[in-house]
Each structure stands twice: as C-alpha cells, then as structure tokens.
PDBQT receptor file of N, H, CA, C and O in Angstrom, charges set to zero:
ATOM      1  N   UNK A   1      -6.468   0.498   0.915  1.00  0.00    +0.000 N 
ATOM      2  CA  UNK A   1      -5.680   1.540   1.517  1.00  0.00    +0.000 C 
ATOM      3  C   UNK A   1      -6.566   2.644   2.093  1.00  0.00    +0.000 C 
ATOM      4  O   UNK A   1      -6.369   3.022   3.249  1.00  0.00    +0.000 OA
ATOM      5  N   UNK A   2      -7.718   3.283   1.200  1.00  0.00    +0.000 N 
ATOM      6  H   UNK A   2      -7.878   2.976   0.261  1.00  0.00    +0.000 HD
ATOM      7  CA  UNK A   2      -8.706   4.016   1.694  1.00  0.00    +0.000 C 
ATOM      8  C   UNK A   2      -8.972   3.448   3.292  1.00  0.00    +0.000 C 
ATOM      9  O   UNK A   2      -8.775   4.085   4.327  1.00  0.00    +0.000 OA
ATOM     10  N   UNK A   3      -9.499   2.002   3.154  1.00  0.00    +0.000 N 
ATOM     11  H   UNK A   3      -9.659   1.485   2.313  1.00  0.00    +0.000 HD
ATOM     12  CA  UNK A   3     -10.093   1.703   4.360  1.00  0.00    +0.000 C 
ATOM     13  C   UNK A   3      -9.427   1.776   5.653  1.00  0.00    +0.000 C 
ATOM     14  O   UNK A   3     -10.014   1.786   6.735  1.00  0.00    +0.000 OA
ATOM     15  N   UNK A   4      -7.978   1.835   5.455  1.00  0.00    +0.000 N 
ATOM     16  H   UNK A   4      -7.501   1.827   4.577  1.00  0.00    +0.000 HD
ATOM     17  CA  UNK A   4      -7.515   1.822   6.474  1.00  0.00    +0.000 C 
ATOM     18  C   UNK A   4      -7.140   3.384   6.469  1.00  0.00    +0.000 C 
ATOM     19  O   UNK A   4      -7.407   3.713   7.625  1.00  0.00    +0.000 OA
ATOM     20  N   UNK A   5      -6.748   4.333   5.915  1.00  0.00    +0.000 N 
ATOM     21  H   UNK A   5      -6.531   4.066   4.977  1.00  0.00    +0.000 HD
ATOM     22  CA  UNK A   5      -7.058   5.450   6.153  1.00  0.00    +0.000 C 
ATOM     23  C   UNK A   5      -8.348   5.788   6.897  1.00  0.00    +0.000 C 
ATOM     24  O   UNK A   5      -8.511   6.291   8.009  1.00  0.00    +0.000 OA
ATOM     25  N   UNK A   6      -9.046   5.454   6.158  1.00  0.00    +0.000 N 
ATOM     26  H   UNK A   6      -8.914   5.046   5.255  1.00  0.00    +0.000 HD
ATOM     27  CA  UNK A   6     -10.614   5.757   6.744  1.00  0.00    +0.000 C 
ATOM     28  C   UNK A   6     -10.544   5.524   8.772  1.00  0.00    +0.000 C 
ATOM     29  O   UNK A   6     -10.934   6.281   9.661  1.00  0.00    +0.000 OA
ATOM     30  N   UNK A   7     -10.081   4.579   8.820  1.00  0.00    +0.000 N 
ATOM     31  H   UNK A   7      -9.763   3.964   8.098  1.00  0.00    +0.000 HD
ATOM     32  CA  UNK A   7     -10.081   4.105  10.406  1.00  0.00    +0.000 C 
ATOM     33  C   UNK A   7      -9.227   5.080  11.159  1.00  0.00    +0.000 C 
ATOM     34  O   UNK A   7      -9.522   5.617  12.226  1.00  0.00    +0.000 OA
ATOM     35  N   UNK A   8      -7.972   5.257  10.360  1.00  0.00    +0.000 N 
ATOM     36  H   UNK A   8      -7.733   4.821   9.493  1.00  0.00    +0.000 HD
ATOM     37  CA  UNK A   8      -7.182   6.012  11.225  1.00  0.00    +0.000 C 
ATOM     38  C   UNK A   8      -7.564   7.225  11.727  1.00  0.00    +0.000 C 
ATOM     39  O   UNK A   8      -7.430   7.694  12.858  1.00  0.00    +0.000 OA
ATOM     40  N   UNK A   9      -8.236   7.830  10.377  1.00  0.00    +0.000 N 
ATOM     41  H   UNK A   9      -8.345   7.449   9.459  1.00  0.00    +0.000 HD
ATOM     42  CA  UNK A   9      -8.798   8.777  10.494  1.00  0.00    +0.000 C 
ATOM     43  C   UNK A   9      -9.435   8.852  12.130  1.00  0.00    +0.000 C 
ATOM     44  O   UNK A   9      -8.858   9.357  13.093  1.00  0.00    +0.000 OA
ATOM     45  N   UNK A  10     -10.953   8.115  12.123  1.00  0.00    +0.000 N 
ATOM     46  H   UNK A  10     -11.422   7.705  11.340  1.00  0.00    +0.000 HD
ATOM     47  CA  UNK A  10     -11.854   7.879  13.282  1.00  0.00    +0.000 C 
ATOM     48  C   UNK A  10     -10.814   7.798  14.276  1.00  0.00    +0.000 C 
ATOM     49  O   UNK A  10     -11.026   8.568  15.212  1.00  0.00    +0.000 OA
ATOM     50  N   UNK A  11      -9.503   6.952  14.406  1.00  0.00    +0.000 N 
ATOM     51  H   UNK A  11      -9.331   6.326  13.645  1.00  0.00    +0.000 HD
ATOM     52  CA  UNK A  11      -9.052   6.701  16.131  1.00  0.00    +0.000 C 
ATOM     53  C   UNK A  11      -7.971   7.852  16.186  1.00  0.00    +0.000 C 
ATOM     54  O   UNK A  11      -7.877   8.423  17.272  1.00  0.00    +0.000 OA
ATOM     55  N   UNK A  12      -7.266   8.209  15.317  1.00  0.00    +0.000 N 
ATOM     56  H   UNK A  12      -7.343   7.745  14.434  1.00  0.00    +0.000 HD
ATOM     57  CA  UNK A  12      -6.025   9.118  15.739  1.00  0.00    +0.000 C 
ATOM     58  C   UNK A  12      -6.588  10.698  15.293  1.00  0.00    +0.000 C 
ATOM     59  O   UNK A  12      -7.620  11.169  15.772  1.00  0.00    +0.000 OA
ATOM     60  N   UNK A  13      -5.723  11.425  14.292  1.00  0.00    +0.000 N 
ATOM     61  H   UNK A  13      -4.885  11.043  13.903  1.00  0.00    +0.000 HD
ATOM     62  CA  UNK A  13      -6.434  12.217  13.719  1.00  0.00    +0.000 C 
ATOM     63  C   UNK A  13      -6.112  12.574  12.223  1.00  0.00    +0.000 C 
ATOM     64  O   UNK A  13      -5.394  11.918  11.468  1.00  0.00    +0.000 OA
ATOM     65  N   UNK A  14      -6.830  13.830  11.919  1.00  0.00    +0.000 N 
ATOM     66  H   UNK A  14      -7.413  14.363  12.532  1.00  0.00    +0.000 HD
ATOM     67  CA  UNK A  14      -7.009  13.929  10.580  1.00  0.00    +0.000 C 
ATOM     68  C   UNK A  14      -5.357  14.203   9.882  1.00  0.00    +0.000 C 
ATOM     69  O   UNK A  14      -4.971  13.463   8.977  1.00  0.00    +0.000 OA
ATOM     70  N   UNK A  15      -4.610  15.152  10.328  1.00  0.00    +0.000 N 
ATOM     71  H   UNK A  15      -4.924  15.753  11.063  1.00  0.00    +0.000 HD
ATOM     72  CA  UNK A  15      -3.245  15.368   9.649  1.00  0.00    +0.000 C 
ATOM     73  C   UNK A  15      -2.171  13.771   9.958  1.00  0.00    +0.000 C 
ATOM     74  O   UNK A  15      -1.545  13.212   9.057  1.00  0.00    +0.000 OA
ATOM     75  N   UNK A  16      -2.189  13.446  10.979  1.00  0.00    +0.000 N 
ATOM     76  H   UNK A  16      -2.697  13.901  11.711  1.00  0.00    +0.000 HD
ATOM     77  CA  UNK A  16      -2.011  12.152  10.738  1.00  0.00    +0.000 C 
ATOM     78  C   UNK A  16      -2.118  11.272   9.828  1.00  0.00    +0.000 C 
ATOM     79  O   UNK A  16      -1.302  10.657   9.140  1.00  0.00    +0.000 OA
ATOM     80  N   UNK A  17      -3.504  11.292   9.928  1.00  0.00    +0.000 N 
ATOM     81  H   UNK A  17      -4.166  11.791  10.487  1.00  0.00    +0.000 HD
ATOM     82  CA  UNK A  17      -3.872   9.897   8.797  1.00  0.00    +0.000 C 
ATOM     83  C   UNK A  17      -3.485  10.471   7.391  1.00  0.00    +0.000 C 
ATOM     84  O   UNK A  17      -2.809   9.748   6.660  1.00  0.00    +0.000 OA
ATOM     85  N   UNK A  18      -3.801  11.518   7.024  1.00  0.00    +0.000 N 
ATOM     86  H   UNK A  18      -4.350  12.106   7.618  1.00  0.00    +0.000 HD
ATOM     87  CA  UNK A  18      -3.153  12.002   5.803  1.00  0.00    +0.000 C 
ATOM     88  C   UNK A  18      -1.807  11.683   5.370  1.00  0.00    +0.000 C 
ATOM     89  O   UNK A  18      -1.461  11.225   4.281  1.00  0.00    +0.000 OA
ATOM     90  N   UNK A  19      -1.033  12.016   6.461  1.00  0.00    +0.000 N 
ATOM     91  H   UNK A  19      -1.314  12.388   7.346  1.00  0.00    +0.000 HD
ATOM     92  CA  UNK A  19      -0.136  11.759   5.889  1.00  0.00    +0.000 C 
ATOM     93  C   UNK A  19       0.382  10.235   5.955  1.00  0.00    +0.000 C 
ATOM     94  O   UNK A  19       1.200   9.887   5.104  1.00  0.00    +0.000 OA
ATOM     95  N   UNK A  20      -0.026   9.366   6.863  1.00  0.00    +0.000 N 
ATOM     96  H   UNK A  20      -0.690   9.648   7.554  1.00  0.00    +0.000 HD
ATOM     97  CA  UNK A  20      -0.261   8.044   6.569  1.00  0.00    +0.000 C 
ATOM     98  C   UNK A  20      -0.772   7.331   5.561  1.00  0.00    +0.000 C 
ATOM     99  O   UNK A  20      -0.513   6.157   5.296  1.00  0.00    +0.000 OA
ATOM    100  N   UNK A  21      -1.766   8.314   4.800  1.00  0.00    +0.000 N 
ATOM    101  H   UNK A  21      -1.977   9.268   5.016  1.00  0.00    +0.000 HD
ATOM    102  CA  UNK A  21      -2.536   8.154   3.706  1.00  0.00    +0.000 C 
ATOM    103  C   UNK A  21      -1.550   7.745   2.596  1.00  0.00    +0.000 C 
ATOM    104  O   UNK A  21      -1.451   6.677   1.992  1.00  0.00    +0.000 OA
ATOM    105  N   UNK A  22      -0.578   9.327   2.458  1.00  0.00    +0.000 N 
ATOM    106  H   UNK A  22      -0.658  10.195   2.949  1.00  0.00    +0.000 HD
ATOM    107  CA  UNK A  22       0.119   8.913   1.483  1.00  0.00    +0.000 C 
ATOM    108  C   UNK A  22       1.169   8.043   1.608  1.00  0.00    +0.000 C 
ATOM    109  O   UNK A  22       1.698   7.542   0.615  1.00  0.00    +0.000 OA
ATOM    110  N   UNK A  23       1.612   7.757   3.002  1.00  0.00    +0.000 N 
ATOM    111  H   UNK A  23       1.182   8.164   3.808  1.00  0.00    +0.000 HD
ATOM    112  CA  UNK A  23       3.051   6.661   2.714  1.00  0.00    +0.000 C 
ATOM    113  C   UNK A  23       2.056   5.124   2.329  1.00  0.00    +0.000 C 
ATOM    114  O   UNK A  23       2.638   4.188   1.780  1.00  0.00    +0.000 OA
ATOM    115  N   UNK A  24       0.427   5.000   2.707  1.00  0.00    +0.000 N 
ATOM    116  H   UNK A  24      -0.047   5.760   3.152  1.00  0.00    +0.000 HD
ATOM    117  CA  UNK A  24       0.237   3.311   2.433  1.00  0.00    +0.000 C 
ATOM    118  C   UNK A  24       0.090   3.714   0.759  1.00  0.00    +0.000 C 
ATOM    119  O   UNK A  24       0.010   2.721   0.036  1.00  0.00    +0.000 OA
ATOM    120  N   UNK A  25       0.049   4.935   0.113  1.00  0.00    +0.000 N 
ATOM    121  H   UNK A  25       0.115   5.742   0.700  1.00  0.00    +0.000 HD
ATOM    122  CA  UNK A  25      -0.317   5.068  -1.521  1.00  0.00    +0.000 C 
ATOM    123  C   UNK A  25       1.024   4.608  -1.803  1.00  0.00    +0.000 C 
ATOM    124  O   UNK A  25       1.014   3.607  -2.521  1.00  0.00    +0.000 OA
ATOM    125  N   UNK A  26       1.923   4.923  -1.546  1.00  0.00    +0.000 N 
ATOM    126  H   UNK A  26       1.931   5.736  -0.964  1.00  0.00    +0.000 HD
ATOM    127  CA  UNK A  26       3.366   4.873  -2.350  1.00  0.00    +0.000 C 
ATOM    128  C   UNK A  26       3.856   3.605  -1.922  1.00  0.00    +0.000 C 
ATOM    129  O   UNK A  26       4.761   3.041  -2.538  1.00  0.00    +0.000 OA
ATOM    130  N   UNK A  27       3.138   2.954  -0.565  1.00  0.00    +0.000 N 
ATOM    131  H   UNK A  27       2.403   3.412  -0.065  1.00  0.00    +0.000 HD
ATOM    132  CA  UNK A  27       3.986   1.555  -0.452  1.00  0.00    +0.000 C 
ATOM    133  C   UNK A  27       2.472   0.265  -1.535  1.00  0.00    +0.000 C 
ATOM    134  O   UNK A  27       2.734  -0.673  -2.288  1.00  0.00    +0.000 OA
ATOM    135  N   UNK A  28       1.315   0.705  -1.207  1.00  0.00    +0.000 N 
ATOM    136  H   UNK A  28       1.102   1.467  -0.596  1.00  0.00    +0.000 HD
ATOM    137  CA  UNK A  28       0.549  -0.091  -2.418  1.00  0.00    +0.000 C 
ATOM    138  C   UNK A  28       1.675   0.001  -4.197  1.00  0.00    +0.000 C 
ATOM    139  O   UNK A  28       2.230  -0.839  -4.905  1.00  0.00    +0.000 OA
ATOM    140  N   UNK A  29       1.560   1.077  -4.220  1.00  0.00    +0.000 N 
ATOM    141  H   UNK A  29       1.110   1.759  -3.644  1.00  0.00    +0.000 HD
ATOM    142  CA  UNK A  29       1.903   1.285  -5.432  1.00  0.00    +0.000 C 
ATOM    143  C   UNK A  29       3.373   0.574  -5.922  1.00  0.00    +0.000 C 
ATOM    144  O   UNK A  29       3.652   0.244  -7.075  1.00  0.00    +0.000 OA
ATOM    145  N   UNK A  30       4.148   0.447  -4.830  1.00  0.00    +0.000 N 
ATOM    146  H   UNK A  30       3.922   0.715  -3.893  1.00  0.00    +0.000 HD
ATOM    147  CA  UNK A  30       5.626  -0.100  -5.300  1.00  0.00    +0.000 C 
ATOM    148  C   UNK A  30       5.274  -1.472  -4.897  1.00  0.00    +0.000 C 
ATOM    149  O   UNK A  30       6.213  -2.183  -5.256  1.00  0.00    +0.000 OA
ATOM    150  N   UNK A  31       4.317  -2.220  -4.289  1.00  0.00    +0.000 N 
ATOM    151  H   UNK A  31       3.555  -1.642  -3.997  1.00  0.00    +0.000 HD
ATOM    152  CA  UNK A  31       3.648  -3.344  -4.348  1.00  0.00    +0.000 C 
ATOM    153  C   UNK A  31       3.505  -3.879  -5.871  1.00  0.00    +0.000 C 
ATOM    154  O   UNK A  31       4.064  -4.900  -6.271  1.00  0.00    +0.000 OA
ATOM    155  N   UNK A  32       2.546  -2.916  -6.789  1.00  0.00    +0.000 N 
ATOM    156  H   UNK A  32       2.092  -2.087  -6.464  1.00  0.00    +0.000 HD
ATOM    157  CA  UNK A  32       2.501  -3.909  -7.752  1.00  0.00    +0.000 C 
ATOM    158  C   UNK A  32       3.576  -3.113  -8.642  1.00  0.00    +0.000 C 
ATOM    159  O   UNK A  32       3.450  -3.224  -9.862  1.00  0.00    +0.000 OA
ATOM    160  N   UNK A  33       4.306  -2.559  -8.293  1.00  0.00    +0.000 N 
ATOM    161  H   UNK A  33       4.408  -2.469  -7.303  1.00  0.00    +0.000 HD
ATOM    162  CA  UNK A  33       5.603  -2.355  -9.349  1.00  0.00    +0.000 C 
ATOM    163  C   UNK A  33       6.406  -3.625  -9.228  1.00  0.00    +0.000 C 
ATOM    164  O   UNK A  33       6.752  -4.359 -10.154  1.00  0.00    +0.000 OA
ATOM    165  N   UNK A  34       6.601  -3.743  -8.193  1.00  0.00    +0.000 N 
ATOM    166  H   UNK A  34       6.320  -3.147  -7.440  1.00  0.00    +0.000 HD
ATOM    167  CA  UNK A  34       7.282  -5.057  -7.679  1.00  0.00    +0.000 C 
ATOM    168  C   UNK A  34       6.533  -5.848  -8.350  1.00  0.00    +0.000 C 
ATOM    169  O   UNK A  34       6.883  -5.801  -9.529  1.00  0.00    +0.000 OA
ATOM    170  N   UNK A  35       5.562  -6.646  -8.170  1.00  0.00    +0.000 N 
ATOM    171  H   UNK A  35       5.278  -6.685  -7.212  1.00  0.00    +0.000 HD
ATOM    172  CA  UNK A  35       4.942  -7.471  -8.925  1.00  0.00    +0.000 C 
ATOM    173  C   UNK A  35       5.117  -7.774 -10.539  1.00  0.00    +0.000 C 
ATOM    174  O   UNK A  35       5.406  -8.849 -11.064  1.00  0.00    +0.000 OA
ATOM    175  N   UNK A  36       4.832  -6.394 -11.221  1.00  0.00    +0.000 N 
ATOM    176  H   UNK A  36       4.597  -5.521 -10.794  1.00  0.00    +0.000 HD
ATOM    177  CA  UNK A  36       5.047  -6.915 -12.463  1.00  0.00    +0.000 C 
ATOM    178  C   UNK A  36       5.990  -6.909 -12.529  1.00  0.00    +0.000 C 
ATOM    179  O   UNK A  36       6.100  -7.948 -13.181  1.00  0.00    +0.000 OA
ATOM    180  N   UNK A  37       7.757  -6.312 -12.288  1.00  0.00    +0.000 N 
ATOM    181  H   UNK A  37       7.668  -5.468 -11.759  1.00  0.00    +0.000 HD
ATOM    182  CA  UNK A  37       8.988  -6.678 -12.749  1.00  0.00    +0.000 C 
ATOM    183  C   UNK A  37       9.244  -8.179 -12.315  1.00  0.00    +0.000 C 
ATOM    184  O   UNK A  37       9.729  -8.970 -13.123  1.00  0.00    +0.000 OA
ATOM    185  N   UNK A  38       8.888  -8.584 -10.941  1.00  0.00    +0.000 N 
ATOM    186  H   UNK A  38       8.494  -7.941 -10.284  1.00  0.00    +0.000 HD
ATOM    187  CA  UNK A  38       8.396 -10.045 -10.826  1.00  0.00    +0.000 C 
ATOM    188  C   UNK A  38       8.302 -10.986 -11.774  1.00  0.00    +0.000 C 
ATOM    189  O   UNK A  38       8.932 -12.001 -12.073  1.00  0.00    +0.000 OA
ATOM    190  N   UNK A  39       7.108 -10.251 -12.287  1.00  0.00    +0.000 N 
ATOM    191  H   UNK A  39       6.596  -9.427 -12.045  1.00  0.00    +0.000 HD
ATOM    192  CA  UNK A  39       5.874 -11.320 -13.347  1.00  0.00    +0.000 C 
ATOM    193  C   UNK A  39       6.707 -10.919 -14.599  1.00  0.00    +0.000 C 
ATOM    194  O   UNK A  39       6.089 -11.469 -15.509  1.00  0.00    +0.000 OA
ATOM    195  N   UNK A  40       7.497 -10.433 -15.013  1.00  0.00    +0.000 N 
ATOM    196  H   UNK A  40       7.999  -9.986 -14.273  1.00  0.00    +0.000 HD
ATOM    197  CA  UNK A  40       8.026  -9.983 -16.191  1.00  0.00    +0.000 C 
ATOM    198  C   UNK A  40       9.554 -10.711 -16.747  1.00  0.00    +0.000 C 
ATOM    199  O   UNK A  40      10.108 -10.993 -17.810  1.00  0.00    +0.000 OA
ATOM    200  N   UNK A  41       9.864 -10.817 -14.903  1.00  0.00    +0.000 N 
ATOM    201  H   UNK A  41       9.415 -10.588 -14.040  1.00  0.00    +0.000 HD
ATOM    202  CA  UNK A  41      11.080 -11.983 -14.981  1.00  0.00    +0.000 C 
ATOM    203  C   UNK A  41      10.655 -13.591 -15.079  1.00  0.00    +0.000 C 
ATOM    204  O   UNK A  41      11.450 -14.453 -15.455  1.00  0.00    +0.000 OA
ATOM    205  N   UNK A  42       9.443 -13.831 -14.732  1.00  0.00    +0.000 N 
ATOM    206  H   UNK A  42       8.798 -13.131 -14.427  1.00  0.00    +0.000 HD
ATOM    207  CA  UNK A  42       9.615 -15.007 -14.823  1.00  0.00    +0.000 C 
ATOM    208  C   UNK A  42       8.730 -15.318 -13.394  1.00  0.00    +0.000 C 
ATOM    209  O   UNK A  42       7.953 -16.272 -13.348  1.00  0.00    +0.000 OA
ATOM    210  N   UNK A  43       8.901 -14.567 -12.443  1.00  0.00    +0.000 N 
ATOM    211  H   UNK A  43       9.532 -13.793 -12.480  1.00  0.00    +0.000 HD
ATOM    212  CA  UNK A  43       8.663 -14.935 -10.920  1.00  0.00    +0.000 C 
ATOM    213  C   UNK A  43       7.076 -14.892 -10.822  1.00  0.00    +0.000 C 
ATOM    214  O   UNK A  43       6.333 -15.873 -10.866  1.00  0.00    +0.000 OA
ATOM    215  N   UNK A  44       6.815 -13.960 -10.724  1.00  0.00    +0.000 N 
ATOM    216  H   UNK A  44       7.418 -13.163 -10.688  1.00  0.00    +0.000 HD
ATOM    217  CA  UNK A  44       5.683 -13.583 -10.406  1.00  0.00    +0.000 C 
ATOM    218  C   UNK A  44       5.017 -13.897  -9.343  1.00  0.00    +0.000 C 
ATOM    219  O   UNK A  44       4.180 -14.796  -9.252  1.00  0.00    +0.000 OA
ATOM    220  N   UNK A  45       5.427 -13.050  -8.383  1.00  0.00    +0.000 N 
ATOM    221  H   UNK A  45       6.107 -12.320  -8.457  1.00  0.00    +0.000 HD
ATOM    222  CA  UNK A  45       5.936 -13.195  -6.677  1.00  0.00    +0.000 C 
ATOM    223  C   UNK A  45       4.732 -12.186  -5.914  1.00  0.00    +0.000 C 
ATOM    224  O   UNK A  45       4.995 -11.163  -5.281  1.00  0.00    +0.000 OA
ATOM    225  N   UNK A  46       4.075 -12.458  -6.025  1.00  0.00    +0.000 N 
ATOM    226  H   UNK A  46       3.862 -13.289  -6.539  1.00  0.00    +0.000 HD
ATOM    227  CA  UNK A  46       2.805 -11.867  -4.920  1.00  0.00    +0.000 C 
ATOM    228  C   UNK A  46       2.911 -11.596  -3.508  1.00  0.00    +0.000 C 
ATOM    229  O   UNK A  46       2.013 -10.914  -3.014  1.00  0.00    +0.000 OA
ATOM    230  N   UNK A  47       3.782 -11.979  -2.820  1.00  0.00    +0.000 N 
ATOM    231  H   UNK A  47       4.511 -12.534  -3.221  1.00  0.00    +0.000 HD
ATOM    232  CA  UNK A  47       3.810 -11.968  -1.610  1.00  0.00    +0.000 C 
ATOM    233  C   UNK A  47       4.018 -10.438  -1.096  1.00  0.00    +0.000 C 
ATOM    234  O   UNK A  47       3.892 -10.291   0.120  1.00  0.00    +0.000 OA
ATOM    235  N   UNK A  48       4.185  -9.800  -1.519  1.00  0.00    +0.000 N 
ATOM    236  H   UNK A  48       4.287  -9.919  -2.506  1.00  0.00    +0.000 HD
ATOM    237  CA  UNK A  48       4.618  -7.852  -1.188  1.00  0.00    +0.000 C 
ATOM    238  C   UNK A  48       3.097  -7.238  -1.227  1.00  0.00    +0.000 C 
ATOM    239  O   UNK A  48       2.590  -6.424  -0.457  1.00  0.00    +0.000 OA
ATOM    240  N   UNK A  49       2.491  -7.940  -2.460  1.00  0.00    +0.000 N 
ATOM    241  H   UNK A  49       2.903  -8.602  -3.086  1.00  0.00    +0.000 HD
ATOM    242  CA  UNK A  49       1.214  -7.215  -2.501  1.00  0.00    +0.000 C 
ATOM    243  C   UNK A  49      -0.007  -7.908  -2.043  1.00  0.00    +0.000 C 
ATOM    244  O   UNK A  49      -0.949  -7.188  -1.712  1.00  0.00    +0.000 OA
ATOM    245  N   UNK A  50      -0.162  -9.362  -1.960  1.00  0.00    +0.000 N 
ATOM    246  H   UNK A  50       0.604  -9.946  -2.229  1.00  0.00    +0.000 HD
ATOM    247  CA  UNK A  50      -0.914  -9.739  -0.877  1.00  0.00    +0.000 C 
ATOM    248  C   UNK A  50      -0.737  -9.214   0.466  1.00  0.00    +0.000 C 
ATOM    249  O   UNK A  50      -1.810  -9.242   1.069  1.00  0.00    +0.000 OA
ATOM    250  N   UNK A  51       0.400  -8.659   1.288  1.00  0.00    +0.000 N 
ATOM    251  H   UNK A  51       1.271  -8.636   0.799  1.00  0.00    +0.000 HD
ATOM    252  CA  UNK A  51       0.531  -8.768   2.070  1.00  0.00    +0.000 C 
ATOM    253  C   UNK A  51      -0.313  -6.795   2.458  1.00  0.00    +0.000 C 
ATOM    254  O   UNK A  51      -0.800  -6.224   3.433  1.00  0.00    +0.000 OA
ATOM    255  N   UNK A  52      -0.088  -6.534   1.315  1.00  0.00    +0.000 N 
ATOM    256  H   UNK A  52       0.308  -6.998   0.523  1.00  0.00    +0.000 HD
ATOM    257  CA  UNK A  52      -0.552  -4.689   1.634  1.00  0.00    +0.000 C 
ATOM    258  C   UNK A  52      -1.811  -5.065   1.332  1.00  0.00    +0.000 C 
ATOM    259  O   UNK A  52      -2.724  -4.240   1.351  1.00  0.00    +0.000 OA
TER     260      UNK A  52
C-alpha cells in the first residue's frame, strides 16, 4: 500500500495521495478482515486480499 502511495505521491500530488493513502489503509485492512471471517467459516477465500 506504501508503494503505491509512494508513486502517487511522485505523479499526482501530495494531499491527494494522502488521502488516497488512507482509503488503500482501510480497504487493505477490511481485506484481511474479510479473510479471516472467511478462514473462520470454513472458506478461507483469498481472493479480496490477493487482489489489494
């Protein structure tokens, strides 16, 4: 997530990417929330968080 912050940073700009920063933190993060209720049912379904 850094890394792609990091880029945005360089092509667009800084208040931008910030706040881009935080929507890829909160969509990583409900990535592996998702995951373990997943993995907790039984599923254990990777595809949300491979994909971030």
């Amino acid at each position: 997530m850094t890394l792609h912050a990091t880029v945005l940073i360089e092509r667009i700009s800084i208040v931008t990417s910030l706040r881009l920063l935080l929507f890829l933190i909160a969509i990583g993060t409900e990535s592996v929330m998702y995951w373990s209720w997943s993995k907790q049912h039984g599923i254990g379904n990777l595809n949300f968080y491979i994909v971030m």
